[in-house]
N, C-alpha and C positions, 0 to 999 in steps of 0.2 A: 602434471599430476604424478605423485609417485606411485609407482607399479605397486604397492601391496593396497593402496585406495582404491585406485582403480579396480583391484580383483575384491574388495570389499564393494565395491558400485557395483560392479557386474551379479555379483551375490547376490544384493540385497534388490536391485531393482527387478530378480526375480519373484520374489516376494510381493501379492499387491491382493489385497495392502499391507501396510507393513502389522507388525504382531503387535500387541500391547501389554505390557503388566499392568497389573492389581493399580487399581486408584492411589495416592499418594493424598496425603492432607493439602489443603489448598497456603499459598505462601500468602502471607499478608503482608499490611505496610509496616508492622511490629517489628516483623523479621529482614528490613532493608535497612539498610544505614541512609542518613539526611547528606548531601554530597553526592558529584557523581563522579562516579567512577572513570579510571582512564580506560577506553575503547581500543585496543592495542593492537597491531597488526599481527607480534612477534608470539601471540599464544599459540600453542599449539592443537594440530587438529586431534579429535576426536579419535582421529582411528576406525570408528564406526557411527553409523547413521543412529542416533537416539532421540527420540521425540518427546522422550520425559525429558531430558536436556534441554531440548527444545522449548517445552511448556515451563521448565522453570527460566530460561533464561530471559522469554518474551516475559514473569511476571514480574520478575525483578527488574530487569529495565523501565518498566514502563511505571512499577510501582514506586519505584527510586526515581524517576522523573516527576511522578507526581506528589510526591512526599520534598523536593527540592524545591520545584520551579511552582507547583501545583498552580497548571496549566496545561489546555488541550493543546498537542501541537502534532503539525504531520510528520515529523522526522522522530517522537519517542514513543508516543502510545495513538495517535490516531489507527495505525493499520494493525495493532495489537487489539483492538476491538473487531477490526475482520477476520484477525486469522485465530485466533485466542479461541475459538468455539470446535476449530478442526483439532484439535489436542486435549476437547473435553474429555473424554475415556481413559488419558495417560494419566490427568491429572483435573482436579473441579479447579478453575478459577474461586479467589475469595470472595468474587463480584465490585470490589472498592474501586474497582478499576471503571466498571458502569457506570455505578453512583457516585461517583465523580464526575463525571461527565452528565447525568440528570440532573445535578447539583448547579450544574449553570443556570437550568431554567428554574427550580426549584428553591434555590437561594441566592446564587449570586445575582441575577436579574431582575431579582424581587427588590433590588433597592438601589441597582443602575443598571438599566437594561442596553441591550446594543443601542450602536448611532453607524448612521451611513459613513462618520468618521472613523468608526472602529469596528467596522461590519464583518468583519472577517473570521470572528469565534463561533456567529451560526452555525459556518458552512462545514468547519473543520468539526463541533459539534452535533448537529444534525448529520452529517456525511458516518462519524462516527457513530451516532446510535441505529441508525439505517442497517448499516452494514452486518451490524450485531443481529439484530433485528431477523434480517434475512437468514443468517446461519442459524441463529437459533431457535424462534419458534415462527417464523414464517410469516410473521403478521409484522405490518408497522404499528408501532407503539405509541398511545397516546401521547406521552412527552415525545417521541420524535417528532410527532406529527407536528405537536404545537412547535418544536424549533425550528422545523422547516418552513412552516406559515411566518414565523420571523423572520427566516433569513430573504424574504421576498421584501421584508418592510426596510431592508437594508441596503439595499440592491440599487446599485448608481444609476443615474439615467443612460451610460451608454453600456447597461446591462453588466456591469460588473464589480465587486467587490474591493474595497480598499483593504488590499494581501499586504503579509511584513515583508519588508525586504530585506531580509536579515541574510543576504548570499549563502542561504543554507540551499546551497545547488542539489538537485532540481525541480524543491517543493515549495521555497520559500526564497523566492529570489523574484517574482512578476505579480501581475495581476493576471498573464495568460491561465495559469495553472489553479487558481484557484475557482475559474471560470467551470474550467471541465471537469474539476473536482465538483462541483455544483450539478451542470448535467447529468453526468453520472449519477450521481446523487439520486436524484431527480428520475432519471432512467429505470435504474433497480429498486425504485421503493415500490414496498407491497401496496396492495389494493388502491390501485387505480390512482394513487394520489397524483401522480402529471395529469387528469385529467380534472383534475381539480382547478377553478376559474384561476385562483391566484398562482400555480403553477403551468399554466399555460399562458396567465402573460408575461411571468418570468423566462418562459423557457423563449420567448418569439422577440425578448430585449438580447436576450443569450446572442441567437443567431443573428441576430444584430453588431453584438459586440463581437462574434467569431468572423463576420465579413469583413469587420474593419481592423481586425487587429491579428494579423495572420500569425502563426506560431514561428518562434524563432528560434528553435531546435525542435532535430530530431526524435528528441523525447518530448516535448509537447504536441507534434505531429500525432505521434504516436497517442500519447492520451487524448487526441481529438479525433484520433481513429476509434479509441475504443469507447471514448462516448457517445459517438454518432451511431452506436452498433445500438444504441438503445432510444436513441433520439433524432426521430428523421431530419433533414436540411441542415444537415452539419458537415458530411463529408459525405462522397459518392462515394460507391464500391471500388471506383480507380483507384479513386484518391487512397482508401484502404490497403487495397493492393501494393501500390506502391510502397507506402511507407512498411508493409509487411516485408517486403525485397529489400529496401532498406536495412532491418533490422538484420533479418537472417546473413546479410553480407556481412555483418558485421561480429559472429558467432568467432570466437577464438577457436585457437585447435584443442583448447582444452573443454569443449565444451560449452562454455561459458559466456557471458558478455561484460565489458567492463562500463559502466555507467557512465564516467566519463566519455566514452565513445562515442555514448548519445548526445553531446552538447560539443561538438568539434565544430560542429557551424555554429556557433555564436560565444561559447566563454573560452576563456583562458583561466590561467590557474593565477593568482594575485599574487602570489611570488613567486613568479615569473620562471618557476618549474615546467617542465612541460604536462599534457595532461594524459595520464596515466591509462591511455585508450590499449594496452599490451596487455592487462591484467584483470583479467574475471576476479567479479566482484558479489555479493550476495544478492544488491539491488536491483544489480542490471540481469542478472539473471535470472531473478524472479519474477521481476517485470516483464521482461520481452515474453516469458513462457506464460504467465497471467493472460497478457495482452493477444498473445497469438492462440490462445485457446479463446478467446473471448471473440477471436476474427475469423475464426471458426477451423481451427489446424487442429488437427484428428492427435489425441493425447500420444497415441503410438509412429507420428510421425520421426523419423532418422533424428532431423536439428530437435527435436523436443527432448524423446529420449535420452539423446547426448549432455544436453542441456541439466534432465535429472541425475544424469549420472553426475556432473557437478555439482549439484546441493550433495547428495547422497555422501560424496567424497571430502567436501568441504567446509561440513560443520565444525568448528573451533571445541576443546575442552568444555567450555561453559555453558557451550546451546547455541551460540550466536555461529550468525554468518559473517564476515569479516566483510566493510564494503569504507575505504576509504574516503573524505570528505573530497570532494573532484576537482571546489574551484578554489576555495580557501579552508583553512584549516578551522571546522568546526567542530573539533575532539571528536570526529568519526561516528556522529549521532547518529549518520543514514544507516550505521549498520543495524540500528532497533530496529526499521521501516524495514530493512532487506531482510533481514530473521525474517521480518512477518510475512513478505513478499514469497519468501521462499519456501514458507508453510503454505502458503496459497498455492503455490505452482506444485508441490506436492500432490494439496488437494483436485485441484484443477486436473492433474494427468491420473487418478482415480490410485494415486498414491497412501493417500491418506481419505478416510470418508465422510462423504454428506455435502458435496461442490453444488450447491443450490440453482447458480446460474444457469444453468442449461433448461432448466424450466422455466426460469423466468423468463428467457430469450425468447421461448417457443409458448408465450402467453401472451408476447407483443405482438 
């Protein structure tokens, strides 16, 4: 990291939380172009930590993916419905970004709804308005509700969901990951819905499908640590533990973690590059600090700290966090997912305000 970032990290992570200006007009789909844009490594950073940066860069991405491809997916707008509500105050969302995503159940389902052949838009849909849901006004929302009672009527018999395999590493590349994006799911929705009949016998095909189909990296490990934190007979406290010691061995000296790092036990890169585990990246370090707050590591611990001092420092010109594609080249989509990742980890270390999880935890 370069020393004038660095004394900008140290500054600013004095500051908690950080300060905000006056609301801005909210960015609509008007104001993105149809196309997407190249995700570039060679932009330059920031300079300083800015969160209106931040809230425009999560809108235009995610609104330029859906004005393109117009489709839910996890690598350009699913986690921009999670972290999109911690940057409310810098800036109001246009909301299109919701109603696109109610829009599945509201229209496009109204005249071909899911099949257990292509059962995989509930999860990433429902997963999506959940999460909103939570940050925002606390309650689950009649259309989530009804998309997650869908996503049970799509649900394979050995408990799991037919995912794309589009080698977009490490969200769309198994059927493991879409499993625990389900739990989860399933775990943080408000008022009581896992105790609901047809969520509890989804969740008990789930630990079914987690016995027999064990994760194949470190970063699904890891996402079956941090579903089980909401979902009993998924993983023990060891098994937690471990893969926390895991992660933290694997913390760069610059703070950070490179995402690639997390799949050294099982991918390689398809041309035949090696994989880029030397280089902090926005994904992996959003994640790991998401994940390890979620496994209950105290916001002010040393590796966390260090950790924010990397976002703080590492924001690019335009809002984004820069997080390279790890196994093959998918024009560097994960860095939308790691922007939003890393407003989470913000929020989650009482950087940014209003981290809702900790009550939810302490409701189960």
């Amino acid at each position: 990291m370069k020393p004038q970032l660095m004394l900008v990290a140290t500054l600013l992570i004095m500051a908690e939380p950080f300060a905000f200006v006056a609301a801005q007009q909210p960015i609509t789909l008007n104001d993105v172009p149809e196309g997407l844009p190249v995700i570039a490594s060679e932009e330059p950073y920031a300079g300083r930590f800015s969160p209106e940066k931040a809230a425009e860069y999560l809108d235009r991405s995610a609104l330029n993916w859906q004005k393109t491809k117009k489709c839910a997916t996890c690598h350009s707008n699913l986690f921009y419905m999670a972290a999109r509500p911690a940057l409310a105050k810098v800036q109001p969302d246009s909301g299109e970004v919701r109603g696109f995503y109610e829009d599945y159940l509201k229209v496009r389902w109204q005249t071909k709804a899911p099949t257990a052949g292509g059962g995989f838009w509930p999860v990433v849909v429902g997963t999506g308005l959940t999460l909103n849901d939570i940050q925002t006004t606390g309650k689950l929302s009649d259309v989530a509700r009804e998309v997650l009672d869908i996503m049970w009527t799509v649900q394979r018999a050995d408990g799991s969901w037919k995912w794309p395999y589009c080698n977009y590493a490490p969200l769309e590349i198994d059927d493991h990951y879409g499993v625990t994006l389900a739990a989860l799911t399933i775990g943080v929705a408000p008022d009581g819905y896992a105790e609901t009949p047809q969520a509890r016998a989804g969740l008990d095909k789930l630990r079914i499908y987690f016995k027999n189909n064990p994760p194949k990296s470190l970063h699904h490990r890891a996402m079956l640590a941090w579903c089980s934190v909401r979902v009993d007979g998924i993983a023990t406290q060891d098994e937690r533990d471990q893969t926390l010691a895991e992660l933290f061995a694997l913390q760069l000296d610059d703070g950070g973690w490179s995402t690639a790092g997390l799949l050294t036990d099982w991918k390689t890169r398809s041309d035949g590059q090696p994989l880029a585990t030397d280089i902090s990246d926005g994904y992996g370090t959003g994640f790991v600090i998401v994940l390890a707050r979620e496994l209950g590591v105290k916001a002010d611990d040393p590796r966390l700290r260090r950790g924010i001092d990397w976002i703080i420092a590492n924001q690019r010109e335009s809002g984004k966090w820069f997080t390279r594609s790890p196994v093959r080249d998918c024009g560097n989509r994960l860095s939308n997912a790691g922007s939003a990742f890393d407003i989470l980890a913000l929020q989650a270390c009482g950087k940014l305000p209003g981290w809702p999880f900790d009550e939810i935890k302490k409701a189960r």
